[in-house]
PLY file of the C-alpha trace (Angstrom):
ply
format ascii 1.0
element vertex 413
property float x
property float y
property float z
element edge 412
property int vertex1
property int vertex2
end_header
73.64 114.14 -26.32
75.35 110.94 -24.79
74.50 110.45 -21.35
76.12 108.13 -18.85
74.06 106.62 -15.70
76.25 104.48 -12.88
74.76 102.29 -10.63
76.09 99.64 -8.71
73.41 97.47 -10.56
70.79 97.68 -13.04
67.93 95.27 -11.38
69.33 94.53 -7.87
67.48 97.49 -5.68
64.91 100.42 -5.88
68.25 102.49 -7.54
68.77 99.56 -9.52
65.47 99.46 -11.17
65.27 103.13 -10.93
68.31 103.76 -13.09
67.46 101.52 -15.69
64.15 102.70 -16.15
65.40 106.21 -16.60
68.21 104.73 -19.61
65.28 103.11 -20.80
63.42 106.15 -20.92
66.27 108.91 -22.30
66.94 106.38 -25.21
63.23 107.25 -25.75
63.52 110.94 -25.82
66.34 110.67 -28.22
69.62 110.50 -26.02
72.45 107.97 -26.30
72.24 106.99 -22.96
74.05 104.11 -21.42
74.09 102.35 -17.70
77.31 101.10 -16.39
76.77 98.95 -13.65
78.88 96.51 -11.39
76.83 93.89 -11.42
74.51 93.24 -14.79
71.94 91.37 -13.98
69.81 92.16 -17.00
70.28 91.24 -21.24
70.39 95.09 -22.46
72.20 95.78 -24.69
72.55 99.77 -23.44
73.56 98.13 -19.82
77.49 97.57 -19.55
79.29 95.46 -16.83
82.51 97.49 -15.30
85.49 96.14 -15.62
86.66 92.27 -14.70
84.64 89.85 -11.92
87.69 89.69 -9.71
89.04 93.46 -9.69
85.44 94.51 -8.61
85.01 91.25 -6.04
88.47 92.78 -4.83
87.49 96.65 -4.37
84.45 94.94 -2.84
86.08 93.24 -0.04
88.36 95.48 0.46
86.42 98.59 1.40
83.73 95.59 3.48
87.14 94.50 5.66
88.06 98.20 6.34
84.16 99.08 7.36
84.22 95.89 9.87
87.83 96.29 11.51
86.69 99.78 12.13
83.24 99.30 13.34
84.57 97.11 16.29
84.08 93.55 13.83
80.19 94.20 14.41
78.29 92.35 11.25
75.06 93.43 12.11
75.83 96.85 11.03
78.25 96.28 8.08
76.18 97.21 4.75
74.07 100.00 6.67
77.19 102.46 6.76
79.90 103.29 3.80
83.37 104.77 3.75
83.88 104.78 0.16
87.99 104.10 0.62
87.77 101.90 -2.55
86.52 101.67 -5.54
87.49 101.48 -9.21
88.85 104.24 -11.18
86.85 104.22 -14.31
88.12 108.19 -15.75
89.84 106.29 -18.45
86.56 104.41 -19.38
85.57 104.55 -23.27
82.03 105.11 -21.76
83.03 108.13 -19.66
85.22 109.39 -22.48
82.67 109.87 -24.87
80.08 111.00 -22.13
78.89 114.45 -22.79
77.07 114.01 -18.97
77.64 111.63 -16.18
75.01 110.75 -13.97
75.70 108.88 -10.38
73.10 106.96 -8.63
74.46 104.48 -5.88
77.60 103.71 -6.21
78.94 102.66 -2.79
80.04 99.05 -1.56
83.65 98.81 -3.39
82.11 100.18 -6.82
83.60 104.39 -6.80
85.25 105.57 -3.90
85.23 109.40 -3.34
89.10 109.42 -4.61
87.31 107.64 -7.85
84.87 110.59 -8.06
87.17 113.31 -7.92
89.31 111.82 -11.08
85.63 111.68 -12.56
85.44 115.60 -11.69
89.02 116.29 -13.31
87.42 115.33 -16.85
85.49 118.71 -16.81
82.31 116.96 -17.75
79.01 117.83 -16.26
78.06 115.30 -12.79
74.79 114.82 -11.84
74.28 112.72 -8.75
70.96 111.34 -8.17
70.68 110.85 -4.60
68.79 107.26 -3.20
69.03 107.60 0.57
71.35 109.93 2.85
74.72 108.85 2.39
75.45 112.03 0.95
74.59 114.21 3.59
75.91 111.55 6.95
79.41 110.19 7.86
78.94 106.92 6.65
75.05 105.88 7.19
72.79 105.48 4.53
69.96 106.38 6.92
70.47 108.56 10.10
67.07 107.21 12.07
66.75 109.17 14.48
70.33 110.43 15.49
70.90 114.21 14.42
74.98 114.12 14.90
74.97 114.61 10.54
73.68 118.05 11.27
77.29 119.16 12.75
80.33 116.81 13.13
78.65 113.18 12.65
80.18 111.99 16.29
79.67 110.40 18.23
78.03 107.59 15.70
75.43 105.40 17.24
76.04 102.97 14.74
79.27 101.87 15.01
80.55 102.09 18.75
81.98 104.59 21.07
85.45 102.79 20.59
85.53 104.02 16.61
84.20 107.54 16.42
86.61 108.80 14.11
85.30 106.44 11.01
82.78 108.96 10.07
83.52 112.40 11.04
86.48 111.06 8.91
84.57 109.93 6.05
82.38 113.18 6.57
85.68 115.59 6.06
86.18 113.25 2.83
83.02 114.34 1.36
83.29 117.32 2.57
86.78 118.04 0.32
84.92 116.06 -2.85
82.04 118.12 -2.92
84.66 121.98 -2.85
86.87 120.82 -5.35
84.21 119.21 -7.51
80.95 120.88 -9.45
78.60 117.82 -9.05
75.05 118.76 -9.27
72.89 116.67 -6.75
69.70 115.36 -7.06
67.35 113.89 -4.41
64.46 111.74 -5.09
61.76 113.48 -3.38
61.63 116.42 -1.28
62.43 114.86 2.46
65.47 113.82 1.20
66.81 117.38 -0.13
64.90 118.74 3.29
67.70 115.94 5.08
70.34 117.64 2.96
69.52 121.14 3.79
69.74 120.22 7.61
73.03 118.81 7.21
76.60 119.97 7.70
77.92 119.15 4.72
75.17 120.21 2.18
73.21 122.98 4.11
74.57 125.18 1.39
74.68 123.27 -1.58
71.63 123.45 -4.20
69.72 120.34 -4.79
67.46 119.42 -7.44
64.32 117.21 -6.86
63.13 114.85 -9.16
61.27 111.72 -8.76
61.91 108.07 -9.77
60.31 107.30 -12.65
57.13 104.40 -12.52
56.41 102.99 -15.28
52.37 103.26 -15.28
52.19 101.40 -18.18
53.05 98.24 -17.18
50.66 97.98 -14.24
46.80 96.57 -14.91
44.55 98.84 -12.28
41.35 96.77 -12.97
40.57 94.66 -9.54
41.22 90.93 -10.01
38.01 88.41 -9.36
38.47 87.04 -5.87
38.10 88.01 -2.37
35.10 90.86 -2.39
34.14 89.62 1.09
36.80 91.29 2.77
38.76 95.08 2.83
42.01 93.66 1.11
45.10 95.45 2.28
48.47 94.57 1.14
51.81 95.47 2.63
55.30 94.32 1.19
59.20 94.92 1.30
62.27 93.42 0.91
62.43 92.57 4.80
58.94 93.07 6.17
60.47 92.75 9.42
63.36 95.18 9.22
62.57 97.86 11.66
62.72 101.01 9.42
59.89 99.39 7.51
57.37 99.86 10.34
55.44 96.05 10.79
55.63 96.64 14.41
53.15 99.81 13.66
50.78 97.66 11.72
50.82 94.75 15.11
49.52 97.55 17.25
47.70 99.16 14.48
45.50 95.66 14.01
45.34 95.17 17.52
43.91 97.94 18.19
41.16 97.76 15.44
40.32 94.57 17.26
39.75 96.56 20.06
38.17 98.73 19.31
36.26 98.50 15.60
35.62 94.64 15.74
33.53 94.65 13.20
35.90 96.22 10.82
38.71 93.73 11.80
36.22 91.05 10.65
35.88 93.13 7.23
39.28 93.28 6.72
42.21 90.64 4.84
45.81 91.96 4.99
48.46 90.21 2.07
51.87 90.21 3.03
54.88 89.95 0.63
58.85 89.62 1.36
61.61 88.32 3.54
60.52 87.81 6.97
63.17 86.81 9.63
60.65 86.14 12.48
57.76 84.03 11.26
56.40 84.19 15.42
55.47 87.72 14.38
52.66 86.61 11.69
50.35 84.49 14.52
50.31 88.39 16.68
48.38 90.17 13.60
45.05 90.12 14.97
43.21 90.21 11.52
42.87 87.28 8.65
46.10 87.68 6.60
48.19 85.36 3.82
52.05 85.33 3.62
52.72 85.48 0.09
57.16 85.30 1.15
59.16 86.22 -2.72
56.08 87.34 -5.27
57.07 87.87 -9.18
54.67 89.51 -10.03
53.86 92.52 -7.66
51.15 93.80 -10.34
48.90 90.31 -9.76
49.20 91.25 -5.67
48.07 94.62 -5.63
44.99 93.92 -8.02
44.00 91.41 -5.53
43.35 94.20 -2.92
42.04 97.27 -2.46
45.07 99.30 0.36
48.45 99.59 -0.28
49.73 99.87 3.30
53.40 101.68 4.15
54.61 102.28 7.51
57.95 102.96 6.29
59.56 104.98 8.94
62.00 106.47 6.73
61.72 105.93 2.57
63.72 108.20 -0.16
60.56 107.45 -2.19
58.55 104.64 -2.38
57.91 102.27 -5.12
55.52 100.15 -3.22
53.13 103.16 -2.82
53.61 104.18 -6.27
53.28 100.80 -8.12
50.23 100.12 -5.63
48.19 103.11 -6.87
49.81 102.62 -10.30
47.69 99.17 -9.77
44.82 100.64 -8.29
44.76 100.72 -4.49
44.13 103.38 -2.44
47.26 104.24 -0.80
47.62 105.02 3.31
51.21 105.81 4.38
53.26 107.20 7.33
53.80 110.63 7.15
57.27 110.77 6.76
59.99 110.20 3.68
59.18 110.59 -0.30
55.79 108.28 0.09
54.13 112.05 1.12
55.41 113.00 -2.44
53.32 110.64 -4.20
50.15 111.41 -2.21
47.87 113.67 -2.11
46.27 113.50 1.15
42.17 112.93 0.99
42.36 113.12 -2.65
43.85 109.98 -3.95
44.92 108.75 -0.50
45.58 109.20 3.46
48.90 110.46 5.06
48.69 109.75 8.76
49.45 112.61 11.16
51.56 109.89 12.96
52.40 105.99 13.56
49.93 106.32 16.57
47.74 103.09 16.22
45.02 105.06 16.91
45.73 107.40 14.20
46.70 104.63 11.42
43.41 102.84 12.28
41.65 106.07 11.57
43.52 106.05 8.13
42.50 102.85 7.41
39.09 103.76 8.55
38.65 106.74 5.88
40.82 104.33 2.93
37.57 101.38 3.96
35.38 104.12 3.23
36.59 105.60 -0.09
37.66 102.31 -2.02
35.68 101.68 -5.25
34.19 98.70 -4.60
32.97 99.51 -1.13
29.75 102.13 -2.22
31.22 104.36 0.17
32.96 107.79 -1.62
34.57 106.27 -4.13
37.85 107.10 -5.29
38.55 104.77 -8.59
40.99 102.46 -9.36
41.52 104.28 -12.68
42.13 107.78 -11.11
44.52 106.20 -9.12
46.50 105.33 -11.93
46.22 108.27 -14.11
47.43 109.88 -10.96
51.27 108.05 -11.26
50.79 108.01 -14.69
50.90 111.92 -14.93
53.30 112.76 -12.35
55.93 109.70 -12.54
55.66 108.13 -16.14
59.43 107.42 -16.56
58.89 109.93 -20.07
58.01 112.67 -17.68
60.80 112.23 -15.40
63.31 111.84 -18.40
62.32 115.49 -19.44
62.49 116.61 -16.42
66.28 115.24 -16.70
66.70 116.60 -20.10
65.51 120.01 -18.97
68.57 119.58 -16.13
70.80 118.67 -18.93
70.09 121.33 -20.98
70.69 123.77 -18.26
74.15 121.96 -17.52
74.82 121.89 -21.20
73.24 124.67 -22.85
75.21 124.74 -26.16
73.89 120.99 -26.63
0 1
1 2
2 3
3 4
4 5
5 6
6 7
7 8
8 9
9 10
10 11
11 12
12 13
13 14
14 15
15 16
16 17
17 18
18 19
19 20
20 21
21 22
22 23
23 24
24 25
25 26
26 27
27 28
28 29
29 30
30 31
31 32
32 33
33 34
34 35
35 36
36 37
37 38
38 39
39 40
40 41
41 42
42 43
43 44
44 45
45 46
46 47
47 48
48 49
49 50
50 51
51 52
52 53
53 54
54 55
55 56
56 57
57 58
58 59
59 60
60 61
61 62
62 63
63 64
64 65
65 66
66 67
67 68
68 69
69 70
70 71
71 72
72 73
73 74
74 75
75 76
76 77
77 78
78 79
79 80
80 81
81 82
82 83
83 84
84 85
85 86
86 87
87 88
88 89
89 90
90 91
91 92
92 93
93 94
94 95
95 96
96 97
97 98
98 99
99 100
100 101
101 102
102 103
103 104
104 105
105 106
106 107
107 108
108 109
109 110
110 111
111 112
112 113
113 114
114 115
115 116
116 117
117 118
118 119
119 120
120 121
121 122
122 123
123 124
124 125
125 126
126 127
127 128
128 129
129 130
130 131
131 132
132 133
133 134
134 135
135 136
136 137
137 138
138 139
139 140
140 141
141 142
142 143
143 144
144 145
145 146
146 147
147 148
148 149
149 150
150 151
151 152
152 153
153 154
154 155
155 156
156 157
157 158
158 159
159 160
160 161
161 162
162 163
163 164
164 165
165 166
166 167
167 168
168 169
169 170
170 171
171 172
172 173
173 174
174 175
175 176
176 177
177 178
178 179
179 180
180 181
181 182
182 183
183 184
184 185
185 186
186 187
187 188
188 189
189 190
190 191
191 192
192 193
193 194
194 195
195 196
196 197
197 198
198 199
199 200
200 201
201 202
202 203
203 204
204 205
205 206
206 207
207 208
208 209
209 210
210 211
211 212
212 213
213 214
214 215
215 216
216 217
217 218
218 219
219 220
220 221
221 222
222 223
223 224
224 225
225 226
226 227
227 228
228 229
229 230
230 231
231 232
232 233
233 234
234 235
235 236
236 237
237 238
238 239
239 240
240 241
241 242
242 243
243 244
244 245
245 246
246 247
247 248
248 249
249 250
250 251
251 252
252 253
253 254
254 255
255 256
256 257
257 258
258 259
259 260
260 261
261 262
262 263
263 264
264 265
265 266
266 267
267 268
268 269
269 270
270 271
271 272
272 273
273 274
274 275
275 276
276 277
277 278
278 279
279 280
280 281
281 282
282 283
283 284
284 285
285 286
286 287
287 288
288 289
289 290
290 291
291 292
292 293
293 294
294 295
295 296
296 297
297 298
298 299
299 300
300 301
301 302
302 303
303 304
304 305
305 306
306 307
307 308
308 309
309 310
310 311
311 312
312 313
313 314
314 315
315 316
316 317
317 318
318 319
319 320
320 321
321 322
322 323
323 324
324 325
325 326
326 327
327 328
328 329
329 330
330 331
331 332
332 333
333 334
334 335
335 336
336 337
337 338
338 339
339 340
340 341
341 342
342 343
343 344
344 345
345 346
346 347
347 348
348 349
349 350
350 351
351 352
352 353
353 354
354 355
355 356
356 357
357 358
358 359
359 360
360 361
361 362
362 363
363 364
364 365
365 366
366 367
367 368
368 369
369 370
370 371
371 372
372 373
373 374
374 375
375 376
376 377
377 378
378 379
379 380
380 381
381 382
382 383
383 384
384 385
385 386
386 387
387 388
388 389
389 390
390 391
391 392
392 393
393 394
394 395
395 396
396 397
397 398
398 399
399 400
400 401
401 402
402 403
403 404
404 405
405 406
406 407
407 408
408 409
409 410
410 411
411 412
């Protein structure tokens, strides 16, 4: 069976690296599966750049000045919201002609608009759409925060200004008339995203499939690294530490109030930090030791330095960092909220806190303190940890899970 992934990208991104690792893992499992991506960043030969530099540069900024000239010129917002208006028409690709199955990932920023999809429908091949963050189920946000306006008519959006409502109820209707006149089959990375889906006006009753990114287990050591054994190491990364969905401010008022109130256990413990900060200031308020690592390459030598893998994502389709943490060994504690409560099972490989509370995160970090291997507390080992992704998210498990898909899409093949 020849299989077709898009992405905007094949390394730039959690979709990115989640796309390729799924081609990687189909051409395992026998299929002649190819990515097509916008921007190839990698030397594969089974990875395919679309079309010519300057036609995609040109879709690009031309669906970027139509988002900012209707979002009231405000740059701060600009690549959290899409409108899909442009994009390249790729129907007549040899790569989509010989597909027998086309999977989407992301696609958005100037790559497919939703006119671009619907010429993709008219070929009559089987779509799969594997689904990253919301923008499938919102106007135009890739992540709804707290606003509920997706669940009925998307307006008025916080996002973009009183002044330009009509940008995504628009862009809503759009979707809406894509997803009627084509039979795309959607997929969501982990079970908070299809329960966003089901809540929202435009896919409340469409099915959706849910299966996980793939890890690749095998390419993460779990033994723990000589160093630091004098201190509870807890590591905590992301692409912006500081960006607010990501939840630092919860882990200021989460060590603060360990300080308070278990000083001995803010002596005990050493928190890494990795990533993009824009606000150095807020490093000198974390009231326990801690190292700023900034850009790591290799995330694998980080996490076998510590013993916690900390998320206080507020919102996350499914979370690598958790996953490659306990992939590495480290005992995971997370918010409870987004695909992170997908990968763990709470009190048996790790903690899910009941909220952001710092009181209740502290506790969290109190019973991970407790159960780390090297701690003579109640163990839970570094290698269960591991077998633990490697069961459930091996990239060969989640390949059959997509072949089983497939074969129910394509049953003659």
């Amino acid at each position: 069976m020849n299989v077709l992934l898009i992405n905007h990208s094949d390394l730039l991104g959690g979709a990115s690296i989640a796309s390729l690792r799924l081609t990687e893992a189909l051409r395992r499992q026998g299929f002649d599966a190819h990515l097509l991506v916008g921007n190839k960043r990698s030397e594969h030969n089974f990875v395919h750049q679309l079309g010519q530099p300057l036609r995609r540069r040109a879709a690009f900024l031309a669906e970027r000045a139509k988002v900012i000239l209707q979002n009231g010129l405000n740059r701060a917002t600009l690549f959290k919201i899409d409108a899909a208006t442009n994009g390249i028409n790729i129907a007549s690709h040899p790569l989509v002609r010989q597909a027998d199955i086309i999977v989407l990932n992301w696609v958005n920023q100037g790559m497919l608009s939703l006119k671009s999809i619907r010429q993709l429908a008219e070929s009559g091949k089987p779509i799969v759409w594997t689904m990253h963050d919301m923008w499938n189920c919102t106007g135009i946000c890739h992540y709804a925060h707290e606003c509920t306006a997706y669940r009925g008519a998307c307006a008025p959006c916080p996002i973009i200004g009183r002044d330009y409502t009509h940008l995504a109820p628009r862009t809503q209707r759009r979707k809406a008339s894509l997803y009627q006149a084509a039979p795309i089959t959607f997929v969501a990375v982990s079970q908070w995203l299809r329960e966003c889906c089901n809540s929202s006006s435009l896919m409340r009753n469409i099915p959706v499939e849910v299966i996980s990114n793939p890890c690749p287990s095998d390419n993460f050591e779990y033994t723990r690294l000589p160093g630091d054994r004098d201190h509870i190491v807890m590591v905590m990364g992301a692409a912006r530490l500081d960006d607010p969905v990501k939840g630092f401010d919860i882990l200021l008022e989460t060590m603060t109030h360990i300080r308070h109130n278990h000083p001995q256990l803010a002596d005990r413990l050493h928190l890494l930090l990795y990533g993009d900060i824009r606000d150095r200031g807020l490093l000198d308020r974390i009231d326990v030791g801690h190292t700023y690592l900034g850009y790591i390459d290799n995330i694998n030598e980080v996490f076998r330095k510590a013993d916690i893998v900390l998320s206080m994502a507020r919102y996350e389709s499914f979370g690598y960092t958790i996953a490659e943490g306990m992939a590495s060994g480290c005992l995971p504690v997370v918010a409870g909220r987004g695909g992170q409560v997908d990968i763990v099972d709470h009190l048996a490989n790790g903690y899910i806190c009941a909220s952001t509370a710092p009181a209740d995160v502290a506790q969290a970090i109190i019973w991970a303190a407790d159960h780390i291997e090297n701690n003579g507390g109640h163990p839970i080992t570094r290698a269960e940890l591991h077998r633990h992704i490697a069961e459930r998210f091996h990239p060969d498990v989640i390949a059959g899970q997509y072949a089983g898909l497939f074969s129910r899409l394509l049953p003659s093949r």
